[in-house]
DSSP file (Angstrom, degrees, kcal/mol; ACC not computed):
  #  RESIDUE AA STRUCTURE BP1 BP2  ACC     N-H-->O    O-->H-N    N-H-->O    O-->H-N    TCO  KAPPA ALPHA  PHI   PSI    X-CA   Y-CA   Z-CA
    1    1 A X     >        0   0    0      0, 0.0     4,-2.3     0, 0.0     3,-0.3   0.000 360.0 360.0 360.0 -38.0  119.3  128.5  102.9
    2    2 A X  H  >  +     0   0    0      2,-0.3     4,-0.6     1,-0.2     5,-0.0   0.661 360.0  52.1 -45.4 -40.2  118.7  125.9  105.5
    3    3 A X  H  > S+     0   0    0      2,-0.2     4,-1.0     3,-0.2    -1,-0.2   0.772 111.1  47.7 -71.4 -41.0  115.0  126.1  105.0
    4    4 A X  H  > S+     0   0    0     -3,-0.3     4,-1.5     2,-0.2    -2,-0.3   0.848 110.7  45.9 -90.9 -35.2  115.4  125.6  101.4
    5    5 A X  H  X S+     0   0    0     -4,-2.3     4,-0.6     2,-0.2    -2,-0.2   0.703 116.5  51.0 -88.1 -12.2  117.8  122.7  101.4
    6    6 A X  H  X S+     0   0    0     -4,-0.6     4,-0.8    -5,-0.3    -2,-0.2   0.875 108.2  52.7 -75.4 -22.6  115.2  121.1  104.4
    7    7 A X  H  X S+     0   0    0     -4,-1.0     4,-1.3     2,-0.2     5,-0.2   0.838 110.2  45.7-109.6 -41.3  112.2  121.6  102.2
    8    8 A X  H >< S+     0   0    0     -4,-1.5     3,-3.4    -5,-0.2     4,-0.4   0.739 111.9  52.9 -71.3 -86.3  113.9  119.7   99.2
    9    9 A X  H >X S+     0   0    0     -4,-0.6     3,-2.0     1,-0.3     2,-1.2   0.265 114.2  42.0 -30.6-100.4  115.1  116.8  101.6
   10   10 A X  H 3X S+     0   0    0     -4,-0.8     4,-1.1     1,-0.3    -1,-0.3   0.257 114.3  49.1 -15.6 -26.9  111.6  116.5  102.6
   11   11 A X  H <X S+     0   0    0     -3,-3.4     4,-2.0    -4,-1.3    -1,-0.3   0.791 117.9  44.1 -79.7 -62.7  110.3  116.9   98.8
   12   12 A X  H <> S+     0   0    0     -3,-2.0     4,-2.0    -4,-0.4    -2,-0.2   0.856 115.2  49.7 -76.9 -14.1  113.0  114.1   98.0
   13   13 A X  H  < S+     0   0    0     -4,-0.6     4,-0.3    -5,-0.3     3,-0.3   0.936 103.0  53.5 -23.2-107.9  111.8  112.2  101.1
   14   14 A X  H >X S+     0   0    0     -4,-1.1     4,-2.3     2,-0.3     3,-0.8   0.527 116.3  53.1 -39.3 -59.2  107.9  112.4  100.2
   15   15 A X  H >X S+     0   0    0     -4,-2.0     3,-2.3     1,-0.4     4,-1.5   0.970 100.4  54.4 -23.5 -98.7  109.4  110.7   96.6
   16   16 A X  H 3X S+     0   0    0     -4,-2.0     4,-0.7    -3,-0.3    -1,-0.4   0.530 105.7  45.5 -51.5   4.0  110.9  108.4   97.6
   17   17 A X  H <> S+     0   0    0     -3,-0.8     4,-0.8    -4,-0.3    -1,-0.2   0.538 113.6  55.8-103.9 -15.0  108.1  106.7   99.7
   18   18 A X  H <X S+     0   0    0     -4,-2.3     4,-2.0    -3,-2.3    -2,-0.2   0.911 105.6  48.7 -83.2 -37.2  105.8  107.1   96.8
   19   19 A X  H  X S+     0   0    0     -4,-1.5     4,-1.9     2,-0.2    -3,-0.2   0.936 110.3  51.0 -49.7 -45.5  108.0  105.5   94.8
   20   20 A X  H  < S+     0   0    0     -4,-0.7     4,-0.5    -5,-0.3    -1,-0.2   0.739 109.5  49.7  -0.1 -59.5  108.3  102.8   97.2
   21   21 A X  H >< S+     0   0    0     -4,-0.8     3,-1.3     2,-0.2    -2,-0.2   0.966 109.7  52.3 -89.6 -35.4  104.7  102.4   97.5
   22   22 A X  H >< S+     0   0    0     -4,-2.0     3,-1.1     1,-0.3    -2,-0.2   0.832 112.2  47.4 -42.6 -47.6  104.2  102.3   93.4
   23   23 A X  T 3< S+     0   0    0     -4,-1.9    -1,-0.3     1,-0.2    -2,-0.2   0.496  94.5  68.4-105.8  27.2  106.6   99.7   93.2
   24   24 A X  T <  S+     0   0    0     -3,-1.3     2,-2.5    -4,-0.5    -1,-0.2   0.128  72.5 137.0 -62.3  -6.6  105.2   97.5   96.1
   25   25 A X    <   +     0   0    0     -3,-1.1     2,-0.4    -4,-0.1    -3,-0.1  -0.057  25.4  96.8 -97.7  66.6  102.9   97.3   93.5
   26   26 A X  S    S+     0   0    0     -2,-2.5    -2,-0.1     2,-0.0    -3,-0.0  -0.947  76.0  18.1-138.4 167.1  101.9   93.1   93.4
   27   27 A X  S    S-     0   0    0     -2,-0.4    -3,-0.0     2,-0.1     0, 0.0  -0.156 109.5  -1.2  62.9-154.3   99.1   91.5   95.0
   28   28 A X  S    S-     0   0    0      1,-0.1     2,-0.5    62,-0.0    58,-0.0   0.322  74.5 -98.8 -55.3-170.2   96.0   93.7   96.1
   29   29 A X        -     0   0    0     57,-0.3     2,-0.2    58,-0.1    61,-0.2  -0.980  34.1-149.7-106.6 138.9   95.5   96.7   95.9
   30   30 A X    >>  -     0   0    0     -2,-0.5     4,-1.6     1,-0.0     3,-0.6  -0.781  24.1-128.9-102.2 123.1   96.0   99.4   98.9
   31   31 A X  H 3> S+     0   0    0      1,-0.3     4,-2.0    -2,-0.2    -1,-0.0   0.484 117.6  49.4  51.7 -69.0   94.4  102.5   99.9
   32   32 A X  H 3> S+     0   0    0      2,-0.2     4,-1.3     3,-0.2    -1,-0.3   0.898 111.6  52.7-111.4 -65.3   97.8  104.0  100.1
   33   33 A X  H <> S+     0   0    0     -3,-0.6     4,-2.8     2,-0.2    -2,-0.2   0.884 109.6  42.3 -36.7 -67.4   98.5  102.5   96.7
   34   34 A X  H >X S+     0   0    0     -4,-1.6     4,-1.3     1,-0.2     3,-0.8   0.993 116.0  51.0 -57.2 -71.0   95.3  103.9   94.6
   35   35 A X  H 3X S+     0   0    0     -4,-2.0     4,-1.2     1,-0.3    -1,-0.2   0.679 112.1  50.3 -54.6 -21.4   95.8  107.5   96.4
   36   36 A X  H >X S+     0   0    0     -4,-1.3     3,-1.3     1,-0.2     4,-0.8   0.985 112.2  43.5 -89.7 -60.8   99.8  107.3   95.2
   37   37 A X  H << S+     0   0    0     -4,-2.8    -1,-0.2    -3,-0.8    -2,-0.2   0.662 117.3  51.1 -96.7 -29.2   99.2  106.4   91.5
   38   38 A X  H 3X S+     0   0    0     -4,-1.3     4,-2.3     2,-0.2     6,-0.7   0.813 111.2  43.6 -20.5 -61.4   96.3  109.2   91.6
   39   39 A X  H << S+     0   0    0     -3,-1.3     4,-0.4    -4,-1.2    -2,-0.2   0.542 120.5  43.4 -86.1 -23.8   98.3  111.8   92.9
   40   40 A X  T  < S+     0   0    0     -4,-0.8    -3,-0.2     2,-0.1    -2,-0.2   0.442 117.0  49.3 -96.3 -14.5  101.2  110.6   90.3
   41   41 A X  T  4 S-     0   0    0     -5,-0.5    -2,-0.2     3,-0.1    -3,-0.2   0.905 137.2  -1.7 -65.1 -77.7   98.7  110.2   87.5
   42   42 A X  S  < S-     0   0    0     -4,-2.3    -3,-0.2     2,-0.4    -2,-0.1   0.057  95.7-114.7-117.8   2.0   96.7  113.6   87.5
   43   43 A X  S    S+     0   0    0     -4,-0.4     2,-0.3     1,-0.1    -4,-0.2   0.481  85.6  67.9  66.3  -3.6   98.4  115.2   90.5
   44   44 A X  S    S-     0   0    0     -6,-0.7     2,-1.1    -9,-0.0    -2,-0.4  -0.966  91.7 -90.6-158.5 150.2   95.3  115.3   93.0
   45   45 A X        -     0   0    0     -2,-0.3    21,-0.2    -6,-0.1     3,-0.1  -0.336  43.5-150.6 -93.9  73.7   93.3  112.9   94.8
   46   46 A X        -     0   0    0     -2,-1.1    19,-0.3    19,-0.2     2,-0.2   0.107  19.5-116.4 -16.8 122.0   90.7  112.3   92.6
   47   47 A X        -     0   0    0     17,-1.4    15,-4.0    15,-0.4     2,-0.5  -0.555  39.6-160.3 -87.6 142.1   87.3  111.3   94.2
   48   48 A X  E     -A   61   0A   0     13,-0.2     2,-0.3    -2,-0.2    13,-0.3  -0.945   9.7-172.7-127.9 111.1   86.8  107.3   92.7
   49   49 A X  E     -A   60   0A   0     11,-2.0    11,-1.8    -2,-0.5     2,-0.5  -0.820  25.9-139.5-103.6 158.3   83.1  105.6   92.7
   50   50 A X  E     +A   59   0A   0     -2,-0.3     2,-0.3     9,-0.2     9,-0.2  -0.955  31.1 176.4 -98.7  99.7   82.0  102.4   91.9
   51   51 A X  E     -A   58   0A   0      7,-1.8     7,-6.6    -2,-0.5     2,-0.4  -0.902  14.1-152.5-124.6 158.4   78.6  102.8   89.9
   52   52 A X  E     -A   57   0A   0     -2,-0.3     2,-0.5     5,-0.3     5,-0.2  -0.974  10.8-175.7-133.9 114.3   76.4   99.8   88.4
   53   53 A X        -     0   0    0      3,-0.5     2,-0.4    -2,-0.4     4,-0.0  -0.898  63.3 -39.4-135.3 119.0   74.4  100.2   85.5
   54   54 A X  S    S-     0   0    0     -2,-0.5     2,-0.5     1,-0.2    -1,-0.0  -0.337 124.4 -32.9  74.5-152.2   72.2   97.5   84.2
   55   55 A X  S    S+     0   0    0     -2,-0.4     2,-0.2    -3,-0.1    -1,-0.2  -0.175 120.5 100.4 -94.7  53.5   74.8   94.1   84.7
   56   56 A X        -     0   0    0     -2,-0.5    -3,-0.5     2,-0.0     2,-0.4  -0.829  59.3-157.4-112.4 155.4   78.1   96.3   84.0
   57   57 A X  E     -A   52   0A   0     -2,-0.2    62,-2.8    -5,-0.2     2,-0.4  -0.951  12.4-171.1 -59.8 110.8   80.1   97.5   86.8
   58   58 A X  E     -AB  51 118A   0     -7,-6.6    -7,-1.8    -2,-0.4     2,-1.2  -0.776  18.6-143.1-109.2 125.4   82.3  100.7   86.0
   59   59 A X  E     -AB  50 117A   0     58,-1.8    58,-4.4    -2,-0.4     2,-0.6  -0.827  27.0-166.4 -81.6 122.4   85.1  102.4   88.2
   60   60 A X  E     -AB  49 116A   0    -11,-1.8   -11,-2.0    -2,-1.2     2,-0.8  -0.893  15.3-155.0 -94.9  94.5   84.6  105.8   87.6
   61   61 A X  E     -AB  48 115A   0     54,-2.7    54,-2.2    -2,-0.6   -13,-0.2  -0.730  30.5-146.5 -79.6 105.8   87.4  108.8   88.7
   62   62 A X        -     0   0    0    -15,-4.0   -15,-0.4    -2,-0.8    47,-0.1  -0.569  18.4-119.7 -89.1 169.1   85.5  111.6   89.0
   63   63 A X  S    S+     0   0    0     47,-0.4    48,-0.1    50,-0.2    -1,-0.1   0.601  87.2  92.0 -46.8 -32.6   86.4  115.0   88.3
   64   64 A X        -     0   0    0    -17,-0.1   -17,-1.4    46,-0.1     2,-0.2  -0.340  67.1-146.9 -69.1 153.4   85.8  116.4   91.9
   65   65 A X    >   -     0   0    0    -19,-0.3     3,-1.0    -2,-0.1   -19,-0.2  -0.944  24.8-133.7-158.8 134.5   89.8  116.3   94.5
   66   66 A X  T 3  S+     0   0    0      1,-0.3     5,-0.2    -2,-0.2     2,-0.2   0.764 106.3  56.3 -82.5 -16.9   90.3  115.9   97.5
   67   67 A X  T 3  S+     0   0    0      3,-0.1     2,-0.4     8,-0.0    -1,-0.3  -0.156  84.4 108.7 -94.8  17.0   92.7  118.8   97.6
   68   68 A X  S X  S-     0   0    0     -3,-1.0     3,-0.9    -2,-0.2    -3,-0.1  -0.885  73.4-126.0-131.5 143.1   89.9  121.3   96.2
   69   69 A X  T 3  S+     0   0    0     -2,-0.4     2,-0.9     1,-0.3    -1,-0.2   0.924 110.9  36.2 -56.4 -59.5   88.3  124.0   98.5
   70   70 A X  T 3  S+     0   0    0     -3,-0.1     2,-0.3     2,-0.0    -1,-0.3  -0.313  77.0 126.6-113.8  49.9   84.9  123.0   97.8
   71   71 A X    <   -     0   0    0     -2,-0.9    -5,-0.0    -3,-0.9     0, 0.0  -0.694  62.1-139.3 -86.0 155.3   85.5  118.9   97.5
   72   72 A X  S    S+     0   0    0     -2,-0.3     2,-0.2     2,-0.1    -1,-0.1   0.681  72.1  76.2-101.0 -15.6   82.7  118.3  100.1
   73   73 A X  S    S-     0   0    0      1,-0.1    -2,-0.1     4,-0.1     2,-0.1  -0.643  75.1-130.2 -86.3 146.5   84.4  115.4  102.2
   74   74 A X     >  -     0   0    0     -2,-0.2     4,-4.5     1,-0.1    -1,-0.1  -0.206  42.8 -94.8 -89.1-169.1   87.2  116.0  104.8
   75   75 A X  H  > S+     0   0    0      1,-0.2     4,-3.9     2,-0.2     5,-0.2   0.934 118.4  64.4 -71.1 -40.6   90.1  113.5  104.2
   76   76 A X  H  > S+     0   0    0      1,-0.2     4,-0.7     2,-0.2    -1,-0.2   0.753 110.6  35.1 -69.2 -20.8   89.0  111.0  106.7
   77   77 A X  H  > S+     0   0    0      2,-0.1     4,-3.8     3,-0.1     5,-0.4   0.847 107.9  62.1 -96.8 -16.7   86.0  110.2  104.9
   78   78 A X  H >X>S+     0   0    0     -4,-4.5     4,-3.0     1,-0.2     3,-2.2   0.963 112.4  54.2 -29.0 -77.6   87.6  110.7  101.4
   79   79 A X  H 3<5S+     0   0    0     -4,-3.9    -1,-0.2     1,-0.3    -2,-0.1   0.622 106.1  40.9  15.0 -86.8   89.4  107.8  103.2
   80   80 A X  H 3X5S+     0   0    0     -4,-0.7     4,-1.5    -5,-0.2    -1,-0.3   0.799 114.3  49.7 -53.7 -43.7   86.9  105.6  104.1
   81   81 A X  H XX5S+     0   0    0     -4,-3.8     4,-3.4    -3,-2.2     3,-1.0   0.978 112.0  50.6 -73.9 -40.3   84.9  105.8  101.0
   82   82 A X  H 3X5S+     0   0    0     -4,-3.0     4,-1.3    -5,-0.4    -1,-0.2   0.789 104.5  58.0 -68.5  -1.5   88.1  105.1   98.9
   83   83 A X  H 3><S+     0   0    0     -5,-0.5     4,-1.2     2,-0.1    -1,-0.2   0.906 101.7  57.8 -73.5 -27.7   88.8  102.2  101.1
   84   84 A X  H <X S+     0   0    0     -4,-1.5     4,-2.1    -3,-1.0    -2,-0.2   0.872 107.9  46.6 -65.3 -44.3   85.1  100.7  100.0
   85   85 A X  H  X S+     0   0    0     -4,-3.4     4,-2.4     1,-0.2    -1,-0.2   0.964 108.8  51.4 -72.0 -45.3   86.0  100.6   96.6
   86   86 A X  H  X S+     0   0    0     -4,-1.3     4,-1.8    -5,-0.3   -57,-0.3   0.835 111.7  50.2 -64.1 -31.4   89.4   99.1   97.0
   87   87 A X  H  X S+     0   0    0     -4,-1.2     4,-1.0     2,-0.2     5,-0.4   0.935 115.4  42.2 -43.9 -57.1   87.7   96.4   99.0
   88   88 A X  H >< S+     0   0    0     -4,-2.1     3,-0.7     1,-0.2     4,-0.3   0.926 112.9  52.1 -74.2 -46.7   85.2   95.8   96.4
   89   89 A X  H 3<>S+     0   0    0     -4,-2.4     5,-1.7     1,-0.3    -1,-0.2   0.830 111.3  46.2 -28.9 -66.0   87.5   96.0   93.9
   90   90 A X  H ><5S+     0   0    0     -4,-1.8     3,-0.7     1,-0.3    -1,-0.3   0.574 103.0  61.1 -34.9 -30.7   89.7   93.6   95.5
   91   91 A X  T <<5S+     0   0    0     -4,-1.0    -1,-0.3    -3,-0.7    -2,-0.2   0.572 103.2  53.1 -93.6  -0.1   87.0   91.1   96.3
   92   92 A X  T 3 5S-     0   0    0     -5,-0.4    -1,-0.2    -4,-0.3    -2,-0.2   0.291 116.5-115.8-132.7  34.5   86.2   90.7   92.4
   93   93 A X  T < 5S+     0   0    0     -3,-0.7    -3,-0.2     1,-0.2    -4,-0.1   0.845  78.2 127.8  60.6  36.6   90.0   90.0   91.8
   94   94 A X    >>< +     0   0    0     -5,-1.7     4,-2.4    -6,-0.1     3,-2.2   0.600  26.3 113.8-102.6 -17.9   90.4   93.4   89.7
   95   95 A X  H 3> S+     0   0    0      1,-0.3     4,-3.0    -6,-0.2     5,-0.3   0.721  77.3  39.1 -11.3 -64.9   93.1   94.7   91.4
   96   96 A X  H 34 S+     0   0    0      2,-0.2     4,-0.3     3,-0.1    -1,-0.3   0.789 110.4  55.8 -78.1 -11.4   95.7   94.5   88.6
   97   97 A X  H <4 S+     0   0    0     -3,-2.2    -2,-0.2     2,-0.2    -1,-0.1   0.879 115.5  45.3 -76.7 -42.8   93.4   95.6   85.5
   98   98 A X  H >X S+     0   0    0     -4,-2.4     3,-2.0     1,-0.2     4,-1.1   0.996 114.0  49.6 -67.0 -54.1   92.7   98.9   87.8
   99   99 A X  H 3X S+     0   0    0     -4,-3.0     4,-1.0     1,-0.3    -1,-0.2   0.806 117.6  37.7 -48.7 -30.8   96.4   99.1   88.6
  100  100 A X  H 34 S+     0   0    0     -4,-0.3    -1,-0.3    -5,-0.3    -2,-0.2   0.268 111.5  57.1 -92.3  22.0   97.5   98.9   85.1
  101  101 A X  H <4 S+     0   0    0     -3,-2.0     4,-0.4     3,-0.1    -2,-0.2   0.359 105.1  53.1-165.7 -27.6   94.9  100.8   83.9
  102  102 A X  H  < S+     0   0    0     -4,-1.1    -2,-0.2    -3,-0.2    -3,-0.2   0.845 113.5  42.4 -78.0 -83.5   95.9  103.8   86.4
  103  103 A X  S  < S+     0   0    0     -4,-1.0    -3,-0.1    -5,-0.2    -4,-0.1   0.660 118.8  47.5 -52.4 -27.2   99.3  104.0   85.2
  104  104 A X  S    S+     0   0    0     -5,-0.0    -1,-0.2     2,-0.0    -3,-0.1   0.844  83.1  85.7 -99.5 -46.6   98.3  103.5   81.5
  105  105 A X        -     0   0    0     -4,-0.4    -4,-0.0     1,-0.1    -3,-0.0   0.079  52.1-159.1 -53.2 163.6   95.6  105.6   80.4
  106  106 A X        +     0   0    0      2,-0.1     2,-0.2     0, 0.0    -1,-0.1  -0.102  54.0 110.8-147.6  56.3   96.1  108.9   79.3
  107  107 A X        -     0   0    0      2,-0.0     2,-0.3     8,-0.0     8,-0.1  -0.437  52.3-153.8-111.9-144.2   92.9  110.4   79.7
  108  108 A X        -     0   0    0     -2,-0.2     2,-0.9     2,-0.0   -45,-0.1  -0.971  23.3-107.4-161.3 149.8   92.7  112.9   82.3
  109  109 A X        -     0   0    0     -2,-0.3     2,-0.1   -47,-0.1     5,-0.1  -0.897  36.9-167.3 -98.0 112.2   88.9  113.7   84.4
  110  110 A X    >   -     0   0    0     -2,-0.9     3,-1.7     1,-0.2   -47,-0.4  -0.316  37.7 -77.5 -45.9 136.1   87.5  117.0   83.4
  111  111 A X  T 3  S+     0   0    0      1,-0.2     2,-0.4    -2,-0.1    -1,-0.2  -0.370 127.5  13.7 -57.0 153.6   84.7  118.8   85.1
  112  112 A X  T 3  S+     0   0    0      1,-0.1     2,-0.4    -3,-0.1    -1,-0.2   0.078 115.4  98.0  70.6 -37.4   81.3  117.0   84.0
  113  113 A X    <   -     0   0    0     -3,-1.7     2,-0.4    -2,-0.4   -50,-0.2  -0.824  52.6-173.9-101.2 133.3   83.7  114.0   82.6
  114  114 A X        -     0   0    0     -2,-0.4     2,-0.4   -52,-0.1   -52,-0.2  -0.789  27.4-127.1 -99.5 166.8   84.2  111.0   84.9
  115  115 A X  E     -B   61   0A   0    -54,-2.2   -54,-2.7    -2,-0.4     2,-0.4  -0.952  30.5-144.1-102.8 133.4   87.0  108.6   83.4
  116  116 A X  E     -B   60   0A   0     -2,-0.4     2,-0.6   -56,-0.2   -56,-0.3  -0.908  27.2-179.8-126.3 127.1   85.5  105.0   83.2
  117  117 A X  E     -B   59   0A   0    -58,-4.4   -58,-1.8    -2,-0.4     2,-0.5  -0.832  28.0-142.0 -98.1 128.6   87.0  101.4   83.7
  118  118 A X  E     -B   58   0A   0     -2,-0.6   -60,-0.2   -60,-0.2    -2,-0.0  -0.708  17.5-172.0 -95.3 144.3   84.4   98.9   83.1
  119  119 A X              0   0    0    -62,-2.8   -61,-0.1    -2,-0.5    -1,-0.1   0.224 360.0 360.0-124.6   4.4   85.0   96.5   85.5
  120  120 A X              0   0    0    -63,-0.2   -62,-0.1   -65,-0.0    -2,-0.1   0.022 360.0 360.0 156.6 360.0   82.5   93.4   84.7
């Protein structure tokens, strides 16, 4: 029984500090932030590119998780890469469109479908 009532505290823990980080939710955006609202969207950490087609820029959520056997990146560069995007993101003062935009939609990425925010 001890086991089961540690494993909910730890479950209502892990909550609470993602709620926490969701409603931190002003100024840039974080790393820590994007993976939360991911992981609270769709449940998984959803692999996120920045692709540029013609003069558009789109953020793109691909289908692919980090939390899937055959995602090909360990966590630490999942990491990295999502850290590039949040930068760039950040540097072109998008921060909140993506954040609202996260929380709002209610499409979901599907194998083959990426979901796309165009982003300029």
């Amino acid at each position: 029984m001890k086991t089961g009532l540690a494993s909910l505290a730890a479950a209502q823990q892990d909550c609470g500090v993602l709620q926490k980080t969701l409603a931190m939710a002003a100024g840039p955006l974080t790393v820590t932030e994007v993976r939360a609202l991911l992981q609270q969207r769709w449940g998984a950490s959803y692999d996120v590119h920045l692709i540029q087609r013609q003069q558009r820029i789109y953020l793109h959520i691909m289908w692919g998780y980090l939390e899937q056997m055959s995602f090909p990146l360990d966590e630490a560069t999942y990491l990295a890469r999502l850290a590039d995007v949040v930068e760039t993101i950040n540097g072109m003062d998008k921060g909140e469109a993506v954040r609202t935009w996260l929380r709002t939609t209610t499409d979901r990425p599907r194998l083959g479908k990426a979901l796309s925010l165009p982003l300029r």
